[in-house]
Backbone as JSON Lines, residues from 0, in Angstrom:
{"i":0,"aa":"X","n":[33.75,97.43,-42.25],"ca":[33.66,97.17,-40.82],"c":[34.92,97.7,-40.19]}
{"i":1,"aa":"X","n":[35.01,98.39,-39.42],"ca":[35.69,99.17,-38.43],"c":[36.27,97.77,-37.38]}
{"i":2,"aa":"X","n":[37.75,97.94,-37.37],"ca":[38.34,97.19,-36.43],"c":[38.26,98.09,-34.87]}
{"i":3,"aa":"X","n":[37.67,97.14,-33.69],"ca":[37.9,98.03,-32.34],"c":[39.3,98.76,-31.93]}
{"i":4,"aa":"X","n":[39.56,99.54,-31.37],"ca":[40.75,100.14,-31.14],"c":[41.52,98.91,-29.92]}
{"i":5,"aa":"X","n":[43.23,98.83,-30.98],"ca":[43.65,98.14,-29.65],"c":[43.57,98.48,-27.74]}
{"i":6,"aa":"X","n":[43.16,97.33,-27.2],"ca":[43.67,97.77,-25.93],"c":[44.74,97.71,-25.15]}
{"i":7,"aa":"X","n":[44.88,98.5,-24.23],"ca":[46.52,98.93,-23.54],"c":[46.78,97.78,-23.1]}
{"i":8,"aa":"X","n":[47.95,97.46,-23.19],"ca":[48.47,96.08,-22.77],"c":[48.88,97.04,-21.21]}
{"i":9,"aa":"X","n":[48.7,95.76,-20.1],"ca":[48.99,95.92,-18.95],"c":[50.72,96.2,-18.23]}
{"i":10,"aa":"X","n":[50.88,97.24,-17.99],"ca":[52.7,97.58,-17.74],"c":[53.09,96.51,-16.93]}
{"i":11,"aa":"X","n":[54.17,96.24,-16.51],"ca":[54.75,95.15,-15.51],"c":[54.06,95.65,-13.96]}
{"i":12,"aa":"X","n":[54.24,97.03,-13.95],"ca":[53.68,97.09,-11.84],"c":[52.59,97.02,-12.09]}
{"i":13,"aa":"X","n":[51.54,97.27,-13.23],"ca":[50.03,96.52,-12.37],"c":[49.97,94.83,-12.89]}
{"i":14,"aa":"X","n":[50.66,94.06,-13.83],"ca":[50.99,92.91,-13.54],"c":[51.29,92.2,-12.24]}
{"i":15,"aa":"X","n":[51.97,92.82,-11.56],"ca":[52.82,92.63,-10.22],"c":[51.92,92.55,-9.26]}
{"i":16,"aa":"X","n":[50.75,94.3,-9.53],"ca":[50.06,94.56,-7.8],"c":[49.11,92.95,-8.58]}
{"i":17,"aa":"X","n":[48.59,93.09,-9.15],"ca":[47.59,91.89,-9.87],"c":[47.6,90.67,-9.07]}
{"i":18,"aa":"X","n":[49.06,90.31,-9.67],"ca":[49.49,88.83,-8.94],"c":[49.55,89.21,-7.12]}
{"i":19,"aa":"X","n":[49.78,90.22,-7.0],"ca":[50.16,90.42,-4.95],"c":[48.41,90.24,-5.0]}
{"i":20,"aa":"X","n":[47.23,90.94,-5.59],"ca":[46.33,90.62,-5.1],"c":[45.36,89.7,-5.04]}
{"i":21,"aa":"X","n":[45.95,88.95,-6.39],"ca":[45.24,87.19,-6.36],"c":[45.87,86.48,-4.83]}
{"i":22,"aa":"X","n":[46.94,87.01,-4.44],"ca":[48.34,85.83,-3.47],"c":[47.06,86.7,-2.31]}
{"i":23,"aa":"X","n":[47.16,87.82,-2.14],"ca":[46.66,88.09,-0.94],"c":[44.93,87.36,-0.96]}
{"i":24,"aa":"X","n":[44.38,87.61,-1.49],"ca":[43.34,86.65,-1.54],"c":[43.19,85.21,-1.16]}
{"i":25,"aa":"X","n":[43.94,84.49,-1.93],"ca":[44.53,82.98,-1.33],"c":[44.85,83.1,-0.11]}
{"i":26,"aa":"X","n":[45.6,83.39,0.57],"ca":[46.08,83.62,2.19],"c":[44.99,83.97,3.04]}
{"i":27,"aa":"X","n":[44.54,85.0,2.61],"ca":[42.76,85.5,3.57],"c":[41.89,84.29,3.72]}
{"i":28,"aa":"X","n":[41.77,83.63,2.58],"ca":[40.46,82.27,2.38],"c":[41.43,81.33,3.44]}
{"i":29,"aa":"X","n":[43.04,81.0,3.07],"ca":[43.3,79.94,4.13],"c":[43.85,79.83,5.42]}
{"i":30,"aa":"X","n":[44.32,81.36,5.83],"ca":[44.2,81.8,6.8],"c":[43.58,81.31,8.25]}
{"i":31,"aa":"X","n":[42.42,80.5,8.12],"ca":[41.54,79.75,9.46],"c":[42.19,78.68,9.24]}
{"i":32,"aa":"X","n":[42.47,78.14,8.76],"ca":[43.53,76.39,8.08],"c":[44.66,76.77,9.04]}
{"i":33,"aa":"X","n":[45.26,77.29,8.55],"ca":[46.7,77.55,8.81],"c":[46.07,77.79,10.64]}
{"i":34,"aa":"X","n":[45.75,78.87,11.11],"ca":[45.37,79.04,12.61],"c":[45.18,77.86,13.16]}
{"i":35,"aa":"X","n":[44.5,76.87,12.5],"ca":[43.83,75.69,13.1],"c":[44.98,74.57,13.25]}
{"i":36,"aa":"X","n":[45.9,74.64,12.02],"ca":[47.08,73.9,12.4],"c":[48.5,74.63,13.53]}
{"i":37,"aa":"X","n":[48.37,75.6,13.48],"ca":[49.2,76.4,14.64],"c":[48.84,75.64,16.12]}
{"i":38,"aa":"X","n":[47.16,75.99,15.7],"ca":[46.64,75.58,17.5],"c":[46.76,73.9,17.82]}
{"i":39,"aa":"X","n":[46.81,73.35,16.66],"ca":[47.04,71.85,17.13],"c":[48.4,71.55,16.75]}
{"i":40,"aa":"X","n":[49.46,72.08,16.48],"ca":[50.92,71.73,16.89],"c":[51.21,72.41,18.43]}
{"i":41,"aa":"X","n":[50.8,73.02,18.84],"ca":[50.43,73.74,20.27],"c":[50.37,72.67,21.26]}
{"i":42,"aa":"X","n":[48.87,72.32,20.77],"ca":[48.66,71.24,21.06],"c":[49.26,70.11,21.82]}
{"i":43,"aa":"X","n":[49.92,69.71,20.88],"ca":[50.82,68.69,20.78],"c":[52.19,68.85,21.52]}
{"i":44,"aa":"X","n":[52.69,69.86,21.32],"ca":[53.52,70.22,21.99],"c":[53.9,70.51,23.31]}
{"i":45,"aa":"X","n":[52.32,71.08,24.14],"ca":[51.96,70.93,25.16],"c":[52.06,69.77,25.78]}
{"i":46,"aa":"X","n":[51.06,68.96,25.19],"ca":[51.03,67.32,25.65],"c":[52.29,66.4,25.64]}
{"i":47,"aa":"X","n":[52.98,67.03,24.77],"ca":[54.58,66.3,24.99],"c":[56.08,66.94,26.27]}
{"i":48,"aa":"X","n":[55.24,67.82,26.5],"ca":[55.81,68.46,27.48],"c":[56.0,68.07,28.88]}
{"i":49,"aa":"X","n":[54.69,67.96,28.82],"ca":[53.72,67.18,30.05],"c":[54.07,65.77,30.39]}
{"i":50,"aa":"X","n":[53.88,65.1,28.95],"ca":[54.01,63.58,28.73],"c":[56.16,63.65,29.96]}
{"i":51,"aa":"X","n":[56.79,64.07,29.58],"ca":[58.35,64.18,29.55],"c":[58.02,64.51,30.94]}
{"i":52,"aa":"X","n":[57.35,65.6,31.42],"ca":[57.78,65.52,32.7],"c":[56.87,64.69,33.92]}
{"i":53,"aa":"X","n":[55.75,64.13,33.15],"ca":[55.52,63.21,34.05],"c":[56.48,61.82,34.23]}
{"i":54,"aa":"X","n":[56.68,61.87,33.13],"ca":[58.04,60.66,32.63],"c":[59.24,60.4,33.89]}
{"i":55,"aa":"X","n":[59.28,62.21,34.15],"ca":[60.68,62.47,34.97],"c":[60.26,62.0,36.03]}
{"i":56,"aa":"X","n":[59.28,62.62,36.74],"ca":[58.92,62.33,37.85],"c":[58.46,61.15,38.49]}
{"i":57,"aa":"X","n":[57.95,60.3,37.32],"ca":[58.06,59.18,37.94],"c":[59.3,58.19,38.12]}
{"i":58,"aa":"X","n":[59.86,58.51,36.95],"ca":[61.53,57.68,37.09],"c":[62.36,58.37,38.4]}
{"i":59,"aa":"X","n":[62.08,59.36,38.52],"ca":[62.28,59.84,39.96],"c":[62.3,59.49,40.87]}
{"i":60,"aa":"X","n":[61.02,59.14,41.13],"ca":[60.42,58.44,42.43],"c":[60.28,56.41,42.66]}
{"i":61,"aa":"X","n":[60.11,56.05,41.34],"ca":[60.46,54.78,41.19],"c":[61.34,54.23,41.17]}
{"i":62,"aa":"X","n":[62.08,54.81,39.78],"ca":[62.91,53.52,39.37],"c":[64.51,54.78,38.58]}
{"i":63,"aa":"X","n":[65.76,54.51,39.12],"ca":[66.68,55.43,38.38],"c":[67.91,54.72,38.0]}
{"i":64,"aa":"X","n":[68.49,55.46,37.16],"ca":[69.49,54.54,36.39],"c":[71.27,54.94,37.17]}
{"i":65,"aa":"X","n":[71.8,54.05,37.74],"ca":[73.16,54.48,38.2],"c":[74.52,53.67,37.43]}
{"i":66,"aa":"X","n":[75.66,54.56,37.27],"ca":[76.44,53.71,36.46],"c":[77.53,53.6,38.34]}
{"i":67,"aa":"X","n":[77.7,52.75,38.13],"ca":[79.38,52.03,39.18],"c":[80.66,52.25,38.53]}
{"i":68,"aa":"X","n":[81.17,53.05,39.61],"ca":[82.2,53.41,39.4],"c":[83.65,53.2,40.5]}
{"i":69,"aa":"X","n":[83.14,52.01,40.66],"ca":[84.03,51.02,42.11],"c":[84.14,49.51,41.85]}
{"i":70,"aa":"X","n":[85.66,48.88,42.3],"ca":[85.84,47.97,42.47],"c":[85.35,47.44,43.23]}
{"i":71,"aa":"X","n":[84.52,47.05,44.37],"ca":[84.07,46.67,45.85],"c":[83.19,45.52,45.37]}
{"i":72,"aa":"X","n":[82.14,45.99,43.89],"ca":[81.43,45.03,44.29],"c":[81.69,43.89,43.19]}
{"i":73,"aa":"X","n":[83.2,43.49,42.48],"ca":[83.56,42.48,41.5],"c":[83.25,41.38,42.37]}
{"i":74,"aa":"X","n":[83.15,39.97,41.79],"ca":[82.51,40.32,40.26],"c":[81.21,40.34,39.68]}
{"i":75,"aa":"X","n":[80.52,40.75,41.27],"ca":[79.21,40.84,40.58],"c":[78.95,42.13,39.94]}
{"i":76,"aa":"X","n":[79.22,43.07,39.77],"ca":[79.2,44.5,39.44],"c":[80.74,45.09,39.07]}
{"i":77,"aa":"X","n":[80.54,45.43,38.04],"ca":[82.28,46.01,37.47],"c":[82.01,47.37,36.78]}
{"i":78,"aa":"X","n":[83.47,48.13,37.17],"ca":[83.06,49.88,36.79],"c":[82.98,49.65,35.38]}
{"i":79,"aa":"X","n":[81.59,50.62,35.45],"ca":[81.19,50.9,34.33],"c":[79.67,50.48,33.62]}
{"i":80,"aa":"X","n":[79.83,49.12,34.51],"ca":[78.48,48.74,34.5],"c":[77.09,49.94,35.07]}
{"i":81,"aa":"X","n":[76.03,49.7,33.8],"ca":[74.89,50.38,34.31],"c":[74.05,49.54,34.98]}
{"i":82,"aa":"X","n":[73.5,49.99,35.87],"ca":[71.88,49.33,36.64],"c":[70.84,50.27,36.71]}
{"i":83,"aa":"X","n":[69.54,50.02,37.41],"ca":[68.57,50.07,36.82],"c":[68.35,49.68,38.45]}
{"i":84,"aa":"X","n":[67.96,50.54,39.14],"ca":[67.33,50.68,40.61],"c":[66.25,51.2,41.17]}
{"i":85,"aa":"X","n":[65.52,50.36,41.73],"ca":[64.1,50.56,41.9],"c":[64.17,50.89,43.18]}
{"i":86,"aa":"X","n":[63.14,52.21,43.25],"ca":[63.09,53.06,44.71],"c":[62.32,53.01,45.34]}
{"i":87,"aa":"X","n":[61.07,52.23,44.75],"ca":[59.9,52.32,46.12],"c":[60.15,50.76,46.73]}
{"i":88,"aa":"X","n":[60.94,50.04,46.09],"ca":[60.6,48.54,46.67],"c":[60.61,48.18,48.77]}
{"i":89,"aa":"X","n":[61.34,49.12,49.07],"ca":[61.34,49.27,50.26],"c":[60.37,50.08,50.81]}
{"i":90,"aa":"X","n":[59.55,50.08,50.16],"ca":[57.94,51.0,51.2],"c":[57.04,49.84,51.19]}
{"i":91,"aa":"X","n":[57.18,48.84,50.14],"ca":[56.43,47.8,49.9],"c":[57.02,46.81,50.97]}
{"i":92,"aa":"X","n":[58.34,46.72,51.26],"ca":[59.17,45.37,51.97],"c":[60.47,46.37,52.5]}
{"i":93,"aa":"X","n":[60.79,45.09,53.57],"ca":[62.06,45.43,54.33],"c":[63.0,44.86,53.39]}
{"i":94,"aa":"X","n":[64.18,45.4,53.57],"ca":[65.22,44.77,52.91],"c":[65.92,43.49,53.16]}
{"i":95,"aa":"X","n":[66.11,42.64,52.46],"ca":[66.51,41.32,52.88],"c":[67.89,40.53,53.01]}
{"i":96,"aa":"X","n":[68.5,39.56,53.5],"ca":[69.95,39.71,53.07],"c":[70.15,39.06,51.6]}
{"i":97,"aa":"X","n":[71.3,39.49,51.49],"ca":[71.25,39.12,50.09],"c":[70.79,40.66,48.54]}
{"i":98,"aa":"X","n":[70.06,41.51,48.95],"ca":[69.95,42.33,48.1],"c":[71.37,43.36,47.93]}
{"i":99,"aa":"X","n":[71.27,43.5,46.52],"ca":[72.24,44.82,46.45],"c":[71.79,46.21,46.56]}
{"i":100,"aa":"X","n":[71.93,46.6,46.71],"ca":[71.47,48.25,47.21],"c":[72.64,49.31,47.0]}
{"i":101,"aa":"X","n":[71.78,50.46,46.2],"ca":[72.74,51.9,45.99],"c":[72.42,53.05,47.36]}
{"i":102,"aa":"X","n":[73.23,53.41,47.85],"ca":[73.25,53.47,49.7],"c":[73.86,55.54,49.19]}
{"i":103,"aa":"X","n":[73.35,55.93,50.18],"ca":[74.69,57.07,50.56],"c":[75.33,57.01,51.15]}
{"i":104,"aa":"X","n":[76.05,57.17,51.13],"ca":[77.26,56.83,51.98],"c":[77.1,58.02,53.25]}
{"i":105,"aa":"X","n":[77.31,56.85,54.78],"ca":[77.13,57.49,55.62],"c":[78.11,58.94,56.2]}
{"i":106,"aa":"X","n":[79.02,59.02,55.57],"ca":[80.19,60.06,55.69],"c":[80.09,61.19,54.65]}
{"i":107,"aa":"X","n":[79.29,61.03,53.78],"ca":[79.05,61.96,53.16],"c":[77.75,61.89,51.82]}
{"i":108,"aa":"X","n":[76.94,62.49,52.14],"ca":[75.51,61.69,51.88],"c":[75.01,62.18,50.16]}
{"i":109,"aa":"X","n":[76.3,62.47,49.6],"ca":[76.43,63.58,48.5],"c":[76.76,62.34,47.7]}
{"i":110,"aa":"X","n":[77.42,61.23,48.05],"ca":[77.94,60.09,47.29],"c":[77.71,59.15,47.53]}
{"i":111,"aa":"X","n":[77.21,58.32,46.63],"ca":[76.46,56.99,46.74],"c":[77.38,55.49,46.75]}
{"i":112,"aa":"X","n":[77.23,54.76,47.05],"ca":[77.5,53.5,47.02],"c":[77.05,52.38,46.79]}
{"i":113,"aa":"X","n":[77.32,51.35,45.98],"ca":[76.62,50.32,45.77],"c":[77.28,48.63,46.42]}
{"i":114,"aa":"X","n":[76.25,48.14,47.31],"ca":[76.61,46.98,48.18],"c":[75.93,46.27,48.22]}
{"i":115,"aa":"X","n":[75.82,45.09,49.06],"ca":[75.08,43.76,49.12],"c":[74.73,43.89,50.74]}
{"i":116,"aa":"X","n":[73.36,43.49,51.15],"ca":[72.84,43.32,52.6],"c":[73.34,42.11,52.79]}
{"i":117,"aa":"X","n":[73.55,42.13,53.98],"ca":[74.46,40.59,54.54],"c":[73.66,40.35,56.33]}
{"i":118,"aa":"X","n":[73.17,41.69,56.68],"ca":[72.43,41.62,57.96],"c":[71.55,42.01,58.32]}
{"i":119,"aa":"X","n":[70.84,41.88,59.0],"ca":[69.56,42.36,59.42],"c":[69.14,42.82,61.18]}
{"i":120,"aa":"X","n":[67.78,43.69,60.84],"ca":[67.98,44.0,62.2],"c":[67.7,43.48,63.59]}
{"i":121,"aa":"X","n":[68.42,43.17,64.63],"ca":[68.37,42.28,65.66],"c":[69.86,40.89,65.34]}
{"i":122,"aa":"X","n":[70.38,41.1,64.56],"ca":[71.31,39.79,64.52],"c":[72.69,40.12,64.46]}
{"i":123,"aa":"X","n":[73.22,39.14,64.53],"ca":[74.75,39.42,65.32],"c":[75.95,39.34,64.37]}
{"i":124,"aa":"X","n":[76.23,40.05,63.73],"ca":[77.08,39.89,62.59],"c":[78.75,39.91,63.48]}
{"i":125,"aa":"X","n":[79.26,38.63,62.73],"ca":[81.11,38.36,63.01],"c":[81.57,37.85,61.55]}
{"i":126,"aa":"X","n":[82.24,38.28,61.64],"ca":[83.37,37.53,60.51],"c":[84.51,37.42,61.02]}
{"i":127,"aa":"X","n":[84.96,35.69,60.95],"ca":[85.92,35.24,61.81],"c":[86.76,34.4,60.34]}
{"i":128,"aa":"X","n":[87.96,34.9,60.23],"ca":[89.05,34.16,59.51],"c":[88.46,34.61,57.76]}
{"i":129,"aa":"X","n":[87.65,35.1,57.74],"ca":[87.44,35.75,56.73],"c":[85.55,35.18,55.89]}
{"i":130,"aa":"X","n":[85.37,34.21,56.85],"ca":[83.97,34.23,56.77],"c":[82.65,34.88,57.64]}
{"i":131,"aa":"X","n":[81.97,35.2,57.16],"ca":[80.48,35.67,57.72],"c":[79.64,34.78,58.43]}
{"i":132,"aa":"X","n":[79.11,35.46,59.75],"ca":[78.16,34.33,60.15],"c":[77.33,35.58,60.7]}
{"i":133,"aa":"X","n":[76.03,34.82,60.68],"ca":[75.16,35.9,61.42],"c":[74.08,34.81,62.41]}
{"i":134,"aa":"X","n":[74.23,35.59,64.04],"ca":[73.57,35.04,64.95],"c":[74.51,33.44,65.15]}
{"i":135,"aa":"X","n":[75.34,33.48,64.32],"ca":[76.46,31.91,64.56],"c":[76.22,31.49,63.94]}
{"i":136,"aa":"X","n":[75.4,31.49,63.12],"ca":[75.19,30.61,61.48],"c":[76.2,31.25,60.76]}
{"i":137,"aa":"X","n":[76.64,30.46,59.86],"ca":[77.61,31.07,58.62],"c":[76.78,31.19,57.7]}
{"i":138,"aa":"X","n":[76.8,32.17,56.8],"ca":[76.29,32.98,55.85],"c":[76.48,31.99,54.85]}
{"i":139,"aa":"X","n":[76.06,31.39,53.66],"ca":[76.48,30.93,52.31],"c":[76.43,31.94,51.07]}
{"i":140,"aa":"X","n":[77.85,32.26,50.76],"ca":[78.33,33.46,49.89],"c":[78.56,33.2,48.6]}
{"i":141,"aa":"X","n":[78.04,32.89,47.92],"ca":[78.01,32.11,46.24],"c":[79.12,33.54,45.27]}
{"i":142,"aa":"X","n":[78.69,34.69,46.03],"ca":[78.75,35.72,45.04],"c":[80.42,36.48,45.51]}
{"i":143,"aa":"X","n":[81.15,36.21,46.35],"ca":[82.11,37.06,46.49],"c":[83.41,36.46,46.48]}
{"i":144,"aa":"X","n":[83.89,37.51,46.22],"ca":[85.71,37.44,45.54],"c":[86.6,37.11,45.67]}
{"i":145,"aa":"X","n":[86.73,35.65,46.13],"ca":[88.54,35.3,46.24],"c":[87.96,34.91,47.36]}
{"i":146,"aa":"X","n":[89.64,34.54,48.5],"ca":[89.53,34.21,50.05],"c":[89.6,35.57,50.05]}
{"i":147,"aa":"X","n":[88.54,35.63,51.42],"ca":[88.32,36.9,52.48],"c":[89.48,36.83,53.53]}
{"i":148,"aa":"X","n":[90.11,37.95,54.26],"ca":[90.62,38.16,54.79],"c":[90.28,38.83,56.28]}
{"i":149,"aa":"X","n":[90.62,38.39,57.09],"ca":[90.39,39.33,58.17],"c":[89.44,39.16,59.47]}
{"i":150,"aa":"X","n":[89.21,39.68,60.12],"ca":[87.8,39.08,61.1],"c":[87.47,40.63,61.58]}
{"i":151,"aa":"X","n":[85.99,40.29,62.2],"ca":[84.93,41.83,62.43],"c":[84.16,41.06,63.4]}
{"i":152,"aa":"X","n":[83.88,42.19,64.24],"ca":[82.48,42.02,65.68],"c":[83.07,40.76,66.73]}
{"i":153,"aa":"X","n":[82.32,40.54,66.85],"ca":[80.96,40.39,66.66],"c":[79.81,42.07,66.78]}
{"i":154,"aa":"X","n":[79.24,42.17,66.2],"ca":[78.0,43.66,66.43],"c":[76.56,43.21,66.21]}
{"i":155,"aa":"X","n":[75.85,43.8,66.91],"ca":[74.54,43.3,66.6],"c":[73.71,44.71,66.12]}
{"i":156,"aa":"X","n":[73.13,44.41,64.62],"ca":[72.73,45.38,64.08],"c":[71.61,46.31,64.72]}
{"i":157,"aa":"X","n":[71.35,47.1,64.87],"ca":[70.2,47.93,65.67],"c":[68.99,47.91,64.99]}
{"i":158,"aa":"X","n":[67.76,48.09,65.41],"ca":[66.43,48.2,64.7],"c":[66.46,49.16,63.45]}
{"i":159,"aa":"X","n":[65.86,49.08,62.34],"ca":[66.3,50.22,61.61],"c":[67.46,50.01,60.5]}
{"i":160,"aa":"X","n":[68.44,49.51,60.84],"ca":[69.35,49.6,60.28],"c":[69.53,48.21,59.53]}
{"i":161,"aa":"X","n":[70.45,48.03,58.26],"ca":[71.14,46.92,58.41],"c":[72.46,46.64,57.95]}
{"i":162,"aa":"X","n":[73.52,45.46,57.48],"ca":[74.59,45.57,57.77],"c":[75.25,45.18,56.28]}
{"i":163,"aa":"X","n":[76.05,45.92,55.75],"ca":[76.15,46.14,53.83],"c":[77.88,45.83,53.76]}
{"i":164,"aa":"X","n":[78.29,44.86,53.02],"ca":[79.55,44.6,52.76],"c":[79.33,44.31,51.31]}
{"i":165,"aa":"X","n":[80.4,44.72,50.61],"ca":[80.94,44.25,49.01],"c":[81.69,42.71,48.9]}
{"i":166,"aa":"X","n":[80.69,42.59,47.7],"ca":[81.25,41.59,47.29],"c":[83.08,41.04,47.07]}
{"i":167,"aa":"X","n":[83.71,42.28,46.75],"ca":[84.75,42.27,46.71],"c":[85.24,42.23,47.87]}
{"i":168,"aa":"X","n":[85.48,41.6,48.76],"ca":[85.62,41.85,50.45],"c":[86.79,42.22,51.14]}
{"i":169,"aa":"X","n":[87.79,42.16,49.9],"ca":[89.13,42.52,50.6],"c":[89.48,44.26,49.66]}
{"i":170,"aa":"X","n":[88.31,44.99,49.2],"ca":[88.7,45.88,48.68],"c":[87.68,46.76,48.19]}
{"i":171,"aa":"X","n":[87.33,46.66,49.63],"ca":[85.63,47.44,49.84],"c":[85.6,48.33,51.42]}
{"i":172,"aa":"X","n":[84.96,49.61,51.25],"ca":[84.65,50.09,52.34],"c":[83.07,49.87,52.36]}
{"i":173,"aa":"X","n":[83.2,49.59,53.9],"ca":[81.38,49.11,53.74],"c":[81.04,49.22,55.56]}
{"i":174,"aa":"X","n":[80.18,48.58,56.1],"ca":[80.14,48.7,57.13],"c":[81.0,48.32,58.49]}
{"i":175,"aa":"X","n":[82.31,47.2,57.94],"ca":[83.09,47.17,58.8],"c":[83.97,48.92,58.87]}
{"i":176,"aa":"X","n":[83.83,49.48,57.91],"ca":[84.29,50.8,58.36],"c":[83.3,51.66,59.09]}
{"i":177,"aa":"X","n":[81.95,52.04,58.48],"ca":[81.12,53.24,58.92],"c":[80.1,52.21,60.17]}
{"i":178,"aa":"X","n":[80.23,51.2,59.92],"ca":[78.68,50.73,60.91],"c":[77.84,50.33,60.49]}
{"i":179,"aa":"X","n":[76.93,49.17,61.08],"ca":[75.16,49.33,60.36],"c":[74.9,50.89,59.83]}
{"i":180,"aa":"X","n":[74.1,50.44,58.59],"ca":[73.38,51.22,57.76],"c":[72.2,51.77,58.24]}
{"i":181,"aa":"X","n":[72.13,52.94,58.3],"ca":[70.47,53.03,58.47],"c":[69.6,53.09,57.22]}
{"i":182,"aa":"X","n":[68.33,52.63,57.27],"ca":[67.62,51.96,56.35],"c":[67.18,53.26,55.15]}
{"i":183,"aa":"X","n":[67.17,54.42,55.98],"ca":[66.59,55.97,55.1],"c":[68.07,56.16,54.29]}
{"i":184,"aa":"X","n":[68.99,55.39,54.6],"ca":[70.12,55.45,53.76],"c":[70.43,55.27,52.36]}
{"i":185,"aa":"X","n":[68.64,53.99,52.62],"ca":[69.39,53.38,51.1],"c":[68.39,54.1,49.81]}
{"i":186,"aa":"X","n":[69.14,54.14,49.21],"ca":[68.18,54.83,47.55],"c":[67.23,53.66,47.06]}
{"i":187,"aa":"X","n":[67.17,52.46,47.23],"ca":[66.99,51.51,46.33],"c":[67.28,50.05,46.0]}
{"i":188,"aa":"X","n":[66.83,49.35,45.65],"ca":[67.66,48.25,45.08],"c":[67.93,48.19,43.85]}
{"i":189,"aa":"X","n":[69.19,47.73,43.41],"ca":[69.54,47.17,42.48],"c":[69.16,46.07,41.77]}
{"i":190,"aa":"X","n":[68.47,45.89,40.47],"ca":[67.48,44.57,40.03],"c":[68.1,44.35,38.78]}
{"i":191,"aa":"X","n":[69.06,45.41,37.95],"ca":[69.05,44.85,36.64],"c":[70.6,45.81,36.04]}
{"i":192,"aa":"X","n":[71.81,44.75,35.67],"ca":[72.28,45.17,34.65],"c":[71.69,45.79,33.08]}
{"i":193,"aa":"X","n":[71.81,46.66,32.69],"ca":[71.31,46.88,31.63],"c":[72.51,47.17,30.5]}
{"i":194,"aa":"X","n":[73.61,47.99,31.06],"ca":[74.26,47.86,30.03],"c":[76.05,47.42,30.81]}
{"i":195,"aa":"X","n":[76.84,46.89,30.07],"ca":[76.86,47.3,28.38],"c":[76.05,45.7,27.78]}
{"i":196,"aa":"X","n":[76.0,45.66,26.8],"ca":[74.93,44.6,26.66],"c":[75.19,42.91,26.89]}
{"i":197,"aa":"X","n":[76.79,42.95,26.68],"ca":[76.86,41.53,26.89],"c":[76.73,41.05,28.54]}
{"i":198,"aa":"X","n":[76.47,42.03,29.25],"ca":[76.41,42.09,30.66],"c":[75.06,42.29,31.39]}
{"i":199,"aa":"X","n":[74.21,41.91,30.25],"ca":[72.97,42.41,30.68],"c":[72.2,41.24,31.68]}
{"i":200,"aa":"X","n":[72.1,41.13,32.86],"ca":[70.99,40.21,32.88],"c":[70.54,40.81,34.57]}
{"i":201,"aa":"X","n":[69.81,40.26,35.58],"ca":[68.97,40.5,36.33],"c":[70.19,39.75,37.57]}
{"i":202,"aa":"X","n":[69.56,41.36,38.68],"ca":[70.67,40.94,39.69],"c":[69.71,40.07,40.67]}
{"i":203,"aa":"X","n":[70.06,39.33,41.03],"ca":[69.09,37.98,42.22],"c":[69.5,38.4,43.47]}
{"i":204,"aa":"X","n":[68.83,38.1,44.65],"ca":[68.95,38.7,45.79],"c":[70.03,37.73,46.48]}
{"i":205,"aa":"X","n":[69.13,36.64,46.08],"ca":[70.39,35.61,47.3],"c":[71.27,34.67,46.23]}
């Protein structure tokens, strides 16, 4: 019996194209896989895009975060403290006394300020010997700094407007300098310390 003649063993480059054309094969078959995961990280990516800037826009228009960077309003507010200011609350309601509010400042509308409403519109704001009265009632001030100094007005706030002093009262510019506020002035109210954390809690109006 006759042994068959050996056969040629295969050189290394058609080993090589061999293996490139099993690999290219594999890739062709998963090829629609792979497309299908491209188009749904796309996907996704889209929708997170979207998701972020609807995000913006509403924190925009609602609700924005300001850090204080003024003594005026100790010790209810100290630099450095963050808040958490809500912007539509005044389309819903007038402003009341007693709220804090982040304002522009009427002298230059590029820089903001943060104060407390103390008047309203139609009433007669004085501060005599270093207390507040409005319409001749005295104000009850739970929240501000030391003895007050000084006396103001009598003024009676105009429609529209109302009348913003710091808590800190002897070391605040506020409306005994610029005047009633006008109301398109203000950004917002102020509702919530948020940081730093041991400082966290909810600002109350009155």
């Amino acid at each position: 019996m006759i042994d068959p003649p050996p056969q040629p063993q295969p050189t290394p480059r058609a080993r090589l194209r061999a293996v490139g054309t099993r690999l290219r094969s594999v890739l062709v078959r998963h090829q629609p896989d792979w497309r299908r995961t491209g188009g749904s990280l796309d996907e996704v990516a889209k929708t997170l895009l979207v998701a972020f800037l609807l995000a913006q826009m509403i924190m925009g228009s609602v609700a924005q975060a300001f850090q204080v960077e003024q003594y005026s309003m100790e010790p209810t507010l100290l630099p450095h403290d963050r808040v958490l200011v809500t912007k539509f609350i005044y389309r819903l309601r007038d402003p009341v006394r007693g709220d804090v509010v982040v304002l522009r400042y009427p002298r230059n509308t590029h820089r903001n300020y943060i104060k407390r409403v103390v008047g309203l519109p139609g009433e007669k704001i004085q501060i005599k010997k270093g207390v507040l009265y409005a319409n001749g009632e005295r104000v009850q001030e739970a929240y501000i700094n030391g003895e007050i100094l000084g006396d103001y007005g009598p003024v009676t706030v105009p429609a529209g407007s109302v009348f913003v002093l710091g808590d800190n009262r002897n070391n605040s510019e506020d409306s005994r300098a610029f005047g009633p506020l006008k109301q398109n002035l203000i950004v917002g109210q102020a509702v919530l310390i948020y940081w730093p954390v041991p400082r966290v809690r909810v600002l109350v109006g009155r």
